[in-house]
N, C-alpha and C positions, 0 to 999 in steps of 0.2 A: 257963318262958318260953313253948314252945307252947301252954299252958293261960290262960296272958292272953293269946297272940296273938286263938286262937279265940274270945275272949269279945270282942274289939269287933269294935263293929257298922260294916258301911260299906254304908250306903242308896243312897250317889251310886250304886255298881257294882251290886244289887241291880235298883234301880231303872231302869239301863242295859241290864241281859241282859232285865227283861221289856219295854223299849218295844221290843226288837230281835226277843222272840219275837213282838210283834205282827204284824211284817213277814214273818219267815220261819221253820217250825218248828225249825232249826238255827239253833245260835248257836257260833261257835268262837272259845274264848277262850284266847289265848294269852301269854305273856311267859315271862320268862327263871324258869328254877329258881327257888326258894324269893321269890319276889315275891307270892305269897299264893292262889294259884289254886285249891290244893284245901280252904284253908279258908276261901273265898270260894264255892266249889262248894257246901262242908256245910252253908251256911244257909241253901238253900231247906230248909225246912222238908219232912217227906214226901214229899222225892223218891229215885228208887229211885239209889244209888250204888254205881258200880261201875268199883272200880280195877282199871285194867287191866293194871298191876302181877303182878296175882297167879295163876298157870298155873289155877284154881278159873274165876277168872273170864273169861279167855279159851278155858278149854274149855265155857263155857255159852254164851258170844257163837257159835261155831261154825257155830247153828244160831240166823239172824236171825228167820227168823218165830216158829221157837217162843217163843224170846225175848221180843218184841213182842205176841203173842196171850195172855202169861199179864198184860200192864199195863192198869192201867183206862183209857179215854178220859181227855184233859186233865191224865195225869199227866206229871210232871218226870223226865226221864231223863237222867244224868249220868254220862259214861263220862272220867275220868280218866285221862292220858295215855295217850289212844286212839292216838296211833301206835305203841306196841308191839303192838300189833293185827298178824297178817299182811296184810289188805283192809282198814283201818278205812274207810275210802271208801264200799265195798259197804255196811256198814254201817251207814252215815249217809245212803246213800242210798235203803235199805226203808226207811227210818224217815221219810224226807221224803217218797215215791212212794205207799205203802202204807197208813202210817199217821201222817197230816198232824196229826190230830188231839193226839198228843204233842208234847211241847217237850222239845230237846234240846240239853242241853251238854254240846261235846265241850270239853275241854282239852290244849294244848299247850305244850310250851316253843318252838316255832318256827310259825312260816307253814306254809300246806297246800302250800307251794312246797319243805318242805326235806325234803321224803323221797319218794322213789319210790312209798313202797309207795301213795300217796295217787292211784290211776287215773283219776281222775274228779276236776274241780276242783270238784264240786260246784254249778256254776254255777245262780243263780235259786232255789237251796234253802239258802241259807245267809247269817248274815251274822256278819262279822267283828269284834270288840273285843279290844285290847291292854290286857293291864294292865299298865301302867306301874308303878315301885316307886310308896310312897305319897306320895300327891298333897301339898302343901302344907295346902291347903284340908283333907285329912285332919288332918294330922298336929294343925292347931288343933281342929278339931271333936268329933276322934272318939281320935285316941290321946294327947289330952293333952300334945302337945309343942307347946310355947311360944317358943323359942329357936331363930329361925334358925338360928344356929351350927351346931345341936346335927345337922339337918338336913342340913345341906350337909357336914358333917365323917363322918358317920355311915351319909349314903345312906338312901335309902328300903324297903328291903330290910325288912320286920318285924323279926328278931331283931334285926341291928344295930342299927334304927333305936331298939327299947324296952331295949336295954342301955346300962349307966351307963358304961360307958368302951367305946371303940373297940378290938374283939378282933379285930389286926389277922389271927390263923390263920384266922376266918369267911374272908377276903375271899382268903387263899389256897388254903383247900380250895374254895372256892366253884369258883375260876377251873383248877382242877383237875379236877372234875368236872364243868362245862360242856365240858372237851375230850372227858373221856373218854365223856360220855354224849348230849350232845349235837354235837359237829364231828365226831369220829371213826364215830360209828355212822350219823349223817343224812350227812355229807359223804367220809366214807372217807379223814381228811385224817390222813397217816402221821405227820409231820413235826412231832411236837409242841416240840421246841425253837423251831425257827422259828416256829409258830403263835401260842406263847405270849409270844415274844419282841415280835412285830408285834403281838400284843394289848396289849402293857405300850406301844408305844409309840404306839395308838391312842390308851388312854384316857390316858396324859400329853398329846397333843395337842388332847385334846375341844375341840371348841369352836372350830376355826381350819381355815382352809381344806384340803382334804385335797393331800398332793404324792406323788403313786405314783410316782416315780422318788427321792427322799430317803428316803422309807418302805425303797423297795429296797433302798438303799445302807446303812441304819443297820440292818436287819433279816437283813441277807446272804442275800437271795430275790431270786428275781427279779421284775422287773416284772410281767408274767405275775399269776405267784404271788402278788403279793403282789394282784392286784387280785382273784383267784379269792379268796382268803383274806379279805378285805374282804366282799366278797358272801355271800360263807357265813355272816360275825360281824353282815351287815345281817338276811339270815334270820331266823338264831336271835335276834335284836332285840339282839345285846350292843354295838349301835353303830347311830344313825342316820343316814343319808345326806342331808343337808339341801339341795337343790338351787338355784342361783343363778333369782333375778327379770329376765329380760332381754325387750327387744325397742323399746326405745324410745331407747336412746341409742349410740354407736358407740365409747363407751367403758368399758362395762359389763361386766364379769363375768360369761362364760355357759356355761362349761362344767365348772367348777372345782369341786364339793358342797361343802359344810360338814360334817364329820364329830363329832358328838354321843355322848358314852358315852351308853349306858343310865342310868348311877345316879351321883349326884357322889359317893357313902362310896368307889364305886372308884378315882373322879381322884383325891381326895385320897390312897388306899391307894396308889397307885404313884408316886407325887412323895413321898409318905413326910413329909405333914404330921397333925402332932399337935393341929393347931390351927387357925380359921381368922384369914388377915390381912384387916384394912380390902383394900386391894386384890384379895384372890380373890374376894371376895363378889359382883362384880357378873358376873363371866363363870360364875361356880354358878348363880347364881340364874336366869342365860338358860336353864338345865338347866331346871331346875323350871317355868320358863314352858312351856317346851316340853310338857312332859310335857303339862301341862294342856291346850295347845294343841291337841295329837294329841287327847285325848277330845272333842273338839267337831268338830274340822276332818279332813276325807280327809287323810291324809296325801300325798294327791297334787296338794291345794290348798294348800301350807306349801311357804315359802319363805323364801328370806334377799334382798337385794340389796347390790349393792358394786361400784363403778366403781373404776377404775386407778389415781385419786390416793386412795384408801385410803377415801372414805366410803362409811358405810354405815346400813341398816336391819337393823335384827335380824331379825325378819319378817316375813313380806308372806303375808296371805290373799290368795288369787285368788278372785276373785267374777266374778259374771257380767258382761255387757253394762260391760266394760270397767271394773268397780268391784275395787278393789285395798285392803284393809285394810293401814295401816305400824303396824306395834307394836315400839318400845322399850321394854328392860326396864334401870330404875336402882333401884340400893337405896336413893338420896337424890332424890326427885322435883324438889328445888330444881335439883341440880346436870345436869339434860336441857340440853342445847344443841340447837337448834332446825335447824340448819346444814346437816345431813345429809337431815334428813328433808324440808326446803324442795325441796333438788336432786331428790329422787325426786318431789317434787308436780309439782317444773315438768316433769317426763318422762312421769306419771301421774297426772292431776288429780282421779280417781275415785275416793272410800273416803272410809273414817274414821280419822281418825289417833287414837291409843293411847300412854298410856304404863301401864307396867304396872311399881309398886313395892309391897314388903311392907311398907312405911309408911305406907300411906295408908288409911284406915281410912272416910271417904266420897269419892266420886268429885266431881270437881269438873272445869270447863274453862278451859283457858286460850287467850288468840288469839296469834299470832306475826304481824303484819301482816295479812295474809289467812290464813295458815294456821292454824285451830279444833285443837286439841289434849285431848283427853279424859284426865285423869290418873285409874286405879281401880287396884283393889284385887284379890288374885287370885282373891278369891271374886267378883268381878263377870266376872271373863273367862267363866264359863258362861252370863250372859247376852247375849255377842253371838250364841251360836248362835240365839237367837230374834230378831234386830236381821235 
């Protein structure tokens, strides 16, 4: 199974870490355990690798410039979960200060936020890319998966994703060793019953508003707690926090996130289905939009909107001088009702409105009275970053 992971190719991510070394000679790439990072790492070609795994290779990091003084100019330097590193910080920063001239990828399972030992944010030397499990747009191009279903039932995780039946032990040793290796050693969080308890009942909620006091009450934590416990699973990426679109109407939803697993193989592994139904497909599939979304957009420009009597937009790019992108995602593009997305026009008349289905195979427009609506496809959503 590892020996067909490493043999396909994924150019989109390739082709992402070097527009990013353009900009800055640090690139840190992070996401969740076994989502593909170090063998996304191994295919630069002749770059010098070095996991940071291994006591060999952390007693020759010890001494940075030697280090750095034995590499050639414009070569590739790839340090592997570099935060078991004592300084990995120091590290990354002779290498951006001293020796610009290298490119370097660090990898992680969490943000430069979830460990101490990171002293320096690196600020101005670095930039940042999540790898998401695999993109949609992957799964048809590059690993030969054809079947939604197979996708949303499965998760994007490589192994699960290329095995022929769903090995529900993967997704419980998984979430067993995301405590033990990354919550308890990056967060110091004791309390693995409750931890694990609030995580089962994070990823059965994906997708619906987050309620830190019901969370409480079903998880027997406290509020507090459970929200410290939230922020650590947003960290290490095992859950996104999706923030409300507000400021133009007085009954609008503004405080409230949306709360996002990481990967739908998980939502489905704690609801305990074996299958998917017509009805889960269109709140999975907001997953997979998502995902896609984060590789184009800040994550600090994604958005949802939702007023008091229940409508809503699934998300909302924030753009400049007042321009607000609405994007729906349906698995039946006939079946879009116009209704929701109307009330966000007349609040915010600025953007392009979107629908986003895996049925649509060319892009087309449709009008709603005044409101233009763009119906495409998930491999057209990489082309708004250039719109």
């Amino acid at each position: 199974m590892l020996n067909k992971i490493s043999m396909i190719e994924r150019p989109f991510w390739i082709q992402h870490i070097r527009q990013a070394w353009e900009k800055r000679p640090i690139v840190w790439l992070s996401g969740v355990r076994r989502a593909g990072k170090t063998t996304l790492a191994q295919m630069f070609s002749k770059a010098i690798y070095q996991n940071c795994d291994l006591p060999s290779v952390v007693r020759q990091l010890t001494d940075p410039e030697s280090f750095y003084d034995r590499i050639d100019k414009g070569a590739i330097v790839i340090f592997d979960e570099i935060h078991r590193l004592e300084d990995p910080s120091r590290l990354l920063k002779i290498a951006a200060d001293a020796y610009p001239h290298l490119k370097v990828l660090a990898t992680g399972s969490s943000t430069l936020a979830a460990t101490k030992k990171f002293r320096d944010s690196l600020t101005g030397r670095k930039e940042m890319i999540y790898l998401p499990p695999v993109l949609w747009s992957e799964c048809i191009d590059k690993f030969n998966i054809k079947e939604l279903d197979r996708r949303l039932l499965h998760g994007g995780l490589p192994e699960p994703l290329l095995s022929e039946t769903k090995n529900t032990a993967f997704f419980s040793e998984w979430m067993d060793s995301f405590y033990a290796r990354d919550i308890q050693e990056l967060f110091g969080i004791r309390n693995r019953t409750g931890f694990i308890k609030l995580l089962h009942l994070m990823l059965r909620q994906s997708g619906v508003l987050i309620d830190y006091t019901h969370l409480a009450r079903l998880s027997d934590l406290s509020r507090q707690t459970v929200k410290a416990h939230v922020e650590a699973m947003s960290v290490a990426h095992a859950v996104f926090l999706l923030p409300p679109f507000h400021g133009g109407g007085r009954r609008e939803i503004t405080q409230r996130p949306k709360c996002y697993s990481f990967d739908t193989g998980f939502v489905t592994f704690v609801k305990g289905w074996d299958s998917i139904r017509e009805e889960d497909r269109g709140l999975l599939w907001e997953h997979l939009v998502l995902d896609a979304l984060r590789t184009i957009v800040n994550d600090h420009h994604l958005f949802y909107w939702r007023d008091k009597s229940g409508r809503e937009v699934d998300f909302v790019i924030k753009g400049g001088r007042q321009q607000s992108d609405a994007i729906e995602c349906k698995i039946n593009p006939d079946h879009f009702d116009p209704a929701h997305l109307a009330i966000f026009r007349s609040l915010y008349p600025g953007g392009k409105n979107y629908v986003l289905s895996p049925n649509i195979k060319s892009s087309y427009e449709r009008r709603y009275g005044k409101l233009k609506v763009d119906f495409i496809s998930i491999r057209q959503i990489y082309d708004l970053k250039r719109k």
